[in-house]
N, C-alpha and C positions, 0 to 999 in steps of 0.2 A: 388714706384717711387724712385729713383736715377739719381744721374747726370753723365751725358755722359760722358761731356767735358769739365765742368766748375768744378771753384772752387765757395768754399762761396762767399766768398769776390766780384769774377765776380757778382756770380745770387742776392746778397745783392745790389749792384751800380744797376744793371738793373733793376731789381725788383722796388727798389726805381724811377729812374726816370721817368718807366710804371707810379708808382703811381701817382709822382708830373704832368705829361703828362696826366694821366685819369684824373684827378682833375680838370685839365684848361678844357681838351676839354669835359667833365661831367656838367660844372658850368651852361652853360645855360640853360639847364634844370629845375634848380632851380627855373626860373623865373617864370615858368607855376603853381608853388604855392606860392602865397605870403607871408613870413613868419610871423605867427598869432604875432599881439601884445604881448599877452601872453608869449608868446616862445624868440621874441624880448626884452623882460622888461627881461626874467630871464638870458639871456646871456648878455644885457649891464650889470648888475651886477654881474655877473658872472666875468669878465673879468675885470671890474672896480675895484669891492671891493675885492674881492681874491687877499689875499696877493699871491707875484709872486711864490715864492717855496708850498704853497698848491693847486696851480692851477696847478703845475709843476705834481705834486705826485698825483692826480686825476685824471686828465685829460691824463698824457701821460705816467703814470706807473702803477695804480691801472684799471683806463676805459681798457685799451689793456689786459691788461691781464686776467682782469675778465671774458670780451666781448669773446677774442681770445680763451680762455682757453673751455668756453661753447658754440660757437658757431661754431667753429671750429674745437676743440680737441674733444667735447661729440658730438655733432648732427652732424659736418659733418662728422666728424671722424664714426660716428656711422651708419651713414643713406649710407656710403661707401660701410660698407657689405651687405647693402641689396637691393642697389636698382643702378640705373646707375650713373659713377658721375655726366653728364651734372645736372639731377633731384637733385642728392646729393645737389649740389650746388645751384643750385637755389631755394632748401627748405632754407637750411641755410641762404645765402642773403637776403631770404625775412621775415625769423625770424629774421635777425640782423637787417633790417629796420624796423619791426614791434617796437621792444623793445627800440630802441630810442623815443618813444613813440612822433613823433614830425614829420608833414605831409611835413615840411619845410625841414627837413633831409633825410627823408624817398627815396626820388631819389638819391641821393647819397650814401646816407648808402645800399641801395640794389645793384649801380653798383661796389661800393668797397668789398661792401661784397661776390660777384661774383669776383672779381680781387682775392681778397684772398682766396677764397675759390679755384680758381684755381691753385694760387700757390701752398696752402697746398699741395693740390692731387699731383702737379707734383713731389713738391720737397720731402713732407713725412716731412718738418716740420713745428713745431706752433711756435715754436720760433721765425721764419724769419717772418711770421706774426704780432708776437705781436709786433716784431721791424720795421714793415710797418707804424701801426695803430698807434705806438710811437710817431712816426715821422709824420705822417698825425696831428695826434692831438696834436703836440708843433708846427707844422708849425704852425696851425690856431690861438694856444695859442699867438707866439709869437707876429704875425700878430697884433692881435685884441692887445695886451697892448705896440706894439709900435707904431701904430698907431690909437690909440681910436678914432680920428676924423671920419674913416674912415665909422663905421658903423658894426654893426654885420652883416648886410642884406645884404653888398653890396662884387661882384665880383669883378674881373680883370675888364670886360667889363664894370665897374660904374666908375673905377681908374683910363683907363688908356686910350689915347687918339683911336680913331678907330684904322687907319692904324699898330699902334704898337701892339694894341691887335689882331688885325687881322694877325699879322704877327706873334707873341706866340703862336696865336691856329694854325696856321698853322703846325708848330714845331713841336708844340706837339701832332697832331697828326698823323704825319709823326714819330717821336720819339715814339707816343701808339705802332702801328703799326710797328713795326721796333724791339722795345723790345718783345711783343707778337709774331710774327713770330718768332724770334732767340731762344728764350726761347722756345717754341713747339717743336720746330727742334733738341734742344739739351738738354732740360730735358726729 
């Protein structure tokens, strides 16, 4: 994989906004399992009691890299030369969604981890990865401790009134679709 036509910097912005765009139009999904008590008690404390810079270095520098490095760099990286990427890939995503060990993530951790696992293959690297997953995981970090009201369980669609959120998802996923297309075309 190499790029055609693009620089970093392009496929880093698109890449990201793909992300923050699958994210909105991915969230509904969510709602088909309700996130266990369990899973809910260990993220309000998570988010609550975690001083802010050890939630920082966890969650959005050691989680990515650890994740990105074995799930991407070894298995998808690996399972590349032996079998087709679509498969490559959706082994991988559905081992990153197994090992979040959590039925509440599990739908999202499998469609990101298919986002990423795409881009790996296109672009040939882990790096723009592990700086996806950064950024996925300090959006939420930042999310959940500036607005603790808000709930760990709860969406866009719990925040924000219909019409407006019906007009974000719209966006984004005209903006999914938009970045996936240009990105195919020119990675």
């Amino acid at each position: 994989p190499c790029l055609k036509s693009l620089n970093w910097l392009s496929v880093t912005i698109l890449t990201t906004v793909g992300l923050f765009s699958l994210n909105v139009v991915s969230e509904p999904l969510t709602s088909f399992i309700p996130m266990p008590d369990r899973i809910k008690s260990v993220f309000e404390r998570l988010f609550s009691q975690t001083p802010f810079w050890d939630l920082i270095v966890s969650t959005c520098i050691l989680a990515p890299v650890c994740e990105e490095l074995l799930c991407r760099g070894v298995m998808l990286g690996g399972m590349l030369k032996t079998t087709t990427p679509m498969k490559a890939i959706l082994w991988s995503a559905l081992i990153f969604a197994v090992m979040h060990m959590n039925p509440w993530q599990s739908i999202p951790a499998f469609i990101i981890g298919c986002y990423f696992g795409w881009i790996y293959y296109r672009t040939g690297s882990l790096w723009l990865t592990v700086l996806l997953h950064s950024l996925n995981n300090a959006s939420s970090s930042f999310v959940a401790k500036m607005w603790p009201e808000a709930g760990v369980d709860q969406g866009l669609a719990d925040l924000l009134p219909g019409g407006l959120y019906a007009g974000i998802y719209l966006v984004c996923v005209v903006l999914l679709f938009a970045v996936v297309y240009f990105l195919h075309k020119r990675l």
